[in-house]
C-alpha positions, 0 to 999 in steps of 0.5 A, spaced: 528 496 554 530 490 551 530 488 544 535 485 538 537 487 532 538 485 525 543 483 523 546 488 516 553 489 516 554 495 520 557 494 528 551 496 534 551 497 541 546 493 545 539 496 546 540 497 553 546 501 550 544 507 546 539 508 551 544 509 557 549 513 551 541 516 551 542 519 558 542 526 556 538 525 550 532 523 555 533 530 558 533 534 552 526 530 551 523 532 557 526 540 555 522 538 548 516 536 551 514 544 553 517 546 547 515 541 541 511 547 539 515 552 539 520 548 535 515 547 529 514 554 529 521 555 528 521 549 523 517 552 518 521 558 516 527 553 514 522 548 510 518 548 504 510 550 506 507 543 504 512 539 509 515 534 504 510 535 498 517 536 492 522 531 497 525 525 492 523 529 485 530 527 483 527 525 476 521 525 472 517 519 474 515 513 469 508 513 468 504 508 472 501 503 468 495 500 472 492 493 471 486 490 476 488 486 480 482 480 480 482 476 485 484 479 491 478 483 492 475 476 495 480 473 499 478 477 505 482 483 506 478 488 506 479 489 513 486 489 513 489 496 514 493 496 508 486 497 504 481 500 509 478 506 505 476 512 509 471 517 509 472 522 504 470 528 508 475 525 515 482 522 514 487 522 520 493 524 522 497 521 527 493 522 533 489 526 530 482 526 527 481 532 521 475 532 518 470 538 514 465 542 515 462 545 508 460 552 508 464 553 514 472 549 513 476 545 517 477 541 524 483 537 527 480 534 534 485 531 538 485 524 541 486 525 548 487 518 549 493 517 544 500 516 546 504 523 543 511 523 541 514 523 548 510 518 551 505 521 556 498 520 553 495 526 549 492 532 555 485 533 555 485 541 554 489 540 548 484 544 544 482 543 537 485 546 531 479 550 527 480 553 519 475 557 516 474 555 508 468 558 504 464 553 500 466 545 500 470 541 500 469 534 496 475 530 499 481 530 504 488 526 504 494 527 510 501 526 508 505 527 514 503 533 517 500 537 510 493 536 509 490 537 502 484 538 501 480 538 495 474 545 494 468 547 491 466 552 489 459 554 493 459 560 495 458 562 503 454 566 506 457 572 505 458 571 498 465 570 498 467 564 493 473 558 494 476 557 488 475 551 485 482 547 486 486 544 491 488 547 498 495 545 501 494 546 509 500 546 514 498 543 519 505 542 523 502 546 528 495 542 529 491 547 534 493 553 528 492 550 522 494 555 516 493 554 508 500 554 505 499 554 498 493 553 492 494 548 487 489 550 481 485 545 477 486 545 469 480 540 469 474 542 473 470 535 475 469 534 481 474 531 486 470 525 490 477 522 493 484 525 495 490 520 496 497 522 497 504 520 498 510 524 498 509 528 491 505 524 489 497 527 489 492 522 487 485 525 485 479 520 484 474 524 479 468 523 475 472 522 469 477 517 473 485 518 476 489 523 475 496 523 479 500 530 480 507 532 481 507 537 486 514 537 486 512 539 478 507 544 478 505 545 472 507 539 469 500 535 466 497 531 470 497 523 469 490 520 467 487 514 467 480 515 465 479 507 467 479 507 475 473 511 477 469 509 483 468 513 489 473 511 494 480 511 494 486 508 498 493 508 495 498 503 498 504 504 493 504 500 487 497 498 490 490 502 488 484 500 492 478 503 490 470 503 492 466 503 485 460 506 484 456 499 486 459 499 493 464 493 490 472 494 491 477 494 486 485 492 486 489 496 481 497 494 481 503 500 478 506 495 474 511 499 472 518 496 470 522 502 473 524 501 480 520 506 484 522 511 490 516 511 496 517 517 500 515 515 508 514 521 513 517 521 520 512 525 524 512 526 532 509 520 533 507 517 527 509 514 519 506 516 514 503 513 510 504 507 515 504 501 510 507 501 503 505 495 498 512 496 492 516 491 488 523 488 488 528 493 487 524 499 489 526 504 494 523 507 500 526 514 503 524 515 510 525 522 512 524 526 519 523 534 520 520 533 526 522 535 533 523 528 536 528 523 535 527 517 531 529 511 528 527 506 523 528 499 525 525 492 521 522 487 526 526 482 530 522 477 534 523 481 540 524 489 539 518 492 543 512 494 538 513 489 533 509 483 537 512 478 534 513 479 527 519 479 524 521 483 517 523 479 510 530 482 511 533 487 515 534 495 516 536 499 520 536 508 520 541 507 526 541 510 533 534 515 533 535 521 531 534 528 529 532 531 521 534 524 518 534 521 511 535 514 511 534 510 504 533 502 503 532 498 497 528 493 498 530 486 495 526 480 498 519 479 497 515 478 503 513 483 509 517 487 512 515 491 519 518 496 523 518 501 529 521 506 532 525 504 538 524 509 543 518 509 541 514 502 539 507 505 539 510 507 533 510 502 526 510 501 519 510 496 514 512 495 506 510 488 503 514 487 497 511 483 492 515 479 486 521 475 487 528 474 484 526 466 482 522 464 477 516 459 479 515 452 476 511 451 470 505 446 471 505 439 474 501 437 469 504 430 469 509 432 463 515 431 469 511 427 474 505 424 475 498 427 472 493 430 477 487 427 480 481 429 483 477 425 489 470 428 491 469 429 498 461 430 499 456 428 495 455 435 491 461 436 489 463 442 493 468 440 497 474 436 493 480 433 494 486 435 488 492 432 489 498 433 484 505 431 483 508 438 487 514 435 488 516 435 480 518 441 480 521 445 485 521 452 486 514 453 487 512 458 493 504 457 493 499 454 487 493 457 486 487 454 482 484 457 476 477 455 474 472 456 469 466 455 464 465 453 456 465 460 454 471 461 457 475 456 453 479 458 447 475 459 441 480 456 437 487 453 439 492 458 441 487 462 444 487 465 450 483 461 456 479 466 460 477 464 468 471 465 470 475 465 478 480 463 483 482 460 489 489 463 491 494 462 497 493 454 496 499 452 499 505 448 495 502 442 500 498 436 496 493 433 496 489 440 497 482 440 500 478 445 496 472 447 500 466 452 497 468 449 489 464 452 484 458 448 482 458 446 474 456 449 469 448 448 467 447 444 461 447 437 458 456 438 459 456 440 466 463 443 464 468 446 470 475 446 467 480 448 471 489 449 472 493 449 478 498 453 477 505 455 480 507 462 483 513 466 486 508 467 493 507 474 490 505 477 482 508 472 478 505 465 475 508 459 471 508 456 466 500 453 464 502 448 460 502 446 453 497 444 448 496 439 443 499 444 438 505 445 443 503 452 444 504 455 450 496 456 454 495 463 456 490 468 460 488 475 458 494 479 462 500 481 460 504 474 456 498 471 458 497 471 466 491 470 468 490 477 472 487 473 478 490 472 486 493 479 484 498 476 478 501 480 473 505 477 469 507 470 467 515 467 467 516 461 463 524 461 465 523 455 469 522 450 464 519 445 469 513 442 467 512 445 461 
């Protein structure tokens, strides 16, 4: 194997060194390979039944505050990993698929083509795992090796009848999977979709998101009877929801408050594989497997990563067993990472928001004005230039458009876009291709602004208006709520 490694401060060997040092280890692996199984066993009478379920519950959180991200739905990320929703009755597990069965229970079916733990590939004869539960069940969620599985109340053919509620499955042994404990429901509407991560259980109800604190029980839960839909895909700050029409939504957890996420190290996966938080947020990495691993952000080189590299490094240190390792995140950007010994292995956590301010717009206030050239007849393809140069500090622009109803009625008011074009570039001229037709009438009217951001979550100055009064969308501190910005700066006064 062969690889690098960030550079953190701390003093490592070689790749190829701790793999020498790791001479013992690898017969150990062997010796574990025959006794993985017996060694969950042994596990669960030294940790709590819902693997990780109370881990990092240090504090009382902040309640989440969530605002729909509009914007993002149409960039095309919908089939990125990040934001796949999957079926509420199947889910995966690692290598494993757990899918239910109503009036009859669970199934966890192994993938005998997967890679395991010890890098062999999964045996054909690994037999499915099977748990009888009576009634149906609504939704399923994984986190690690915890199955949550949210229950009806239809009786089975022996008249038997499931509480309604939440089941907490141990599954850490996936041919023998057992119920740990129950978590009832105050409120009994139906649950149509299950997310979790670490504590942190999030219920898609009829009536909208609750979260629970299961390293609290008994606290109330969160409600936020504003996101309804019938699918749900938790990301960290990030919240994607299939609404009832088939459309997708975005919300962010623009909550102020640093956050800790909570990553489970499992034989051979991370879950959840792929985080979305804020600047100055944590992320725990936590091992109660039976195998060694590590965390190492991506380089160029190190095997799993395929090329990518991390916005900023870190490093776990050499794999090892029952580790906790903690990261403050600080740069905006994305970071990848894997195990080293086991590549197949990797994750990410993108991090939104930076530690500059982005400029105010180029509206000719600081440098030339901007100019529009039509490029085809219809006016669908046009050709923006703008003085990009006068204020530096802008990572990307985007393009905030709009019709005569969403002009401020009066002056002062706030602007109301009827859409975006996001990711533009800080390049100009920018060619705007697919431009949104005029609106129909005796005025024809498009408007629109270009508008500076930090590449993430925040947006600059939209400039003045004759009143001197600074322009302003329908968001917090008048962001336009579009390409997946929340908030507004005004520190850099450039353009202003």
């Amino acid at each position: 194997m062969s690889g690098s490694f960030p550079s953190d401060g701390r003093a490592r060997a070689p790749q190829t060194q701790w793999w020498k040092r790791g001479a013992l280890r690898r017969g150990a692996d062997r010796l574990r390979a025959a006794v993985c199984v017996a060694a969950a066993v042994l596990m669960m009478s030294s940790m709590a039944p819902a693997q990780g379920a109370a881990v990092g519950a240090d504090a009382a959180p902040a309640p989440p505050r969530f605002v729909r991200m509009r914007g993002v739905e149409r960039e095309g990320d919908a089939a990125s990993r990040v934001g796949r929703i999957e079926p509420s009755g199947a889910v995966t597990m690692g290598r494993y698929s757990v899918r239910a069965e109503s009036g009859r229970g669970l199934w966890i079916v192994p993938d005998a083509g997967a890679r395991t733990c010890h890098g062999d590939s999964a045996s054909a004869g690994d037999a499915p795992g099977f748990l009888p539960l009576v009634g149906s069940v609504s939704a399923l969620a994984v986190w690690g090796r915890t199955i949550f599985a949210a229950t009806g109340s239809r009786g089975g053919a022996s008249g038997a009848r499931e509480a309604s509620g939440l089941v907490v499955i141990d599954a850490r042994r996936p041919g023998s999977p057992v119920i740990a404990r129950r978590l009832p429901r105050e409120d009994a509407s139906p649950v149509v979709a299950l997310d979790v991560i670490g504590p942190r259980l999030y219920l898609l109800t009829r009536k909208g998101l609750e979260i629970l604190d299961t390293g609290r029980l008994g606290a109330p839960p969160q409600r936020h009877p504003e996101i309804t839909g019938t699918g749900l895909r938790v990301a960290g700050r990030l919240l994607y929801v299939t609404r009832d029409d088939g459309s997708r939504a975005v919300y962010r957890d623009t909550t102020s408050a640093p956050l800790r996420w909570e990553v489970s190290v499992n034989e051979d996966f991370y879950s959840p594989q792929d985080l979305v938080i804020d600047v100055g947020d944590e992320v725990r990495w936590s091992n109660s497997s039976a195998t060694s691993h590590n965390v190492v952000s991506c380089t160029a080189d190190l095997k799993g990563c395929e090329g990518a590299t991390s916005a900023e490094p870190f490093d776990s240190g050499d794999p090892a067993l029952f580790f906790v390792f903690d990261h403050v995140f600080t740069q905006a950007g994305a970071s990848p990472y894997a195990c080293e010994p086991h590549p197949y292995m990797t994750g990410s956590v993108t991090v939104m928001g930076s530690a500059g301010s982005p400029p105010g717009v180029p509206d000719g206030v600081t440098g030339a004005p901007m100019t529009v050239q039509r490029l085809s007849a219809d006016g669908s393809t046009l050709a923006i230039s703008w003085d990009a140069g006068a204020c530096s500090g802008a990572a990307d622009f985007e393009i905030l458009f709009g019709y005569p109803y969403g002009l401020p009625p009066a002056t002062g008011s706030d602007y109301e876009p009827a859409g975006s074009r996001c990711g533009v570039g800080t390049l100009s001229p920018f060619t705007w291709q697919g431009s949104p037709t005029a609106f129909p009438g005796p005025s024809g009217l498009l408007w629109w602004l270009v508008v500076a951001t930090d590449g993430a979550a925040t947006e600059g100055s939209w400039g003045k208006t004759s009143s001197g009064s600074e322009r302003g969308g329908p968001g917090a501190g008048g962001a336009s709520l579009e390409c997946g910005v929340v908030s507004k700066s005004l520190a850099n006064p450039c353009g202003q």
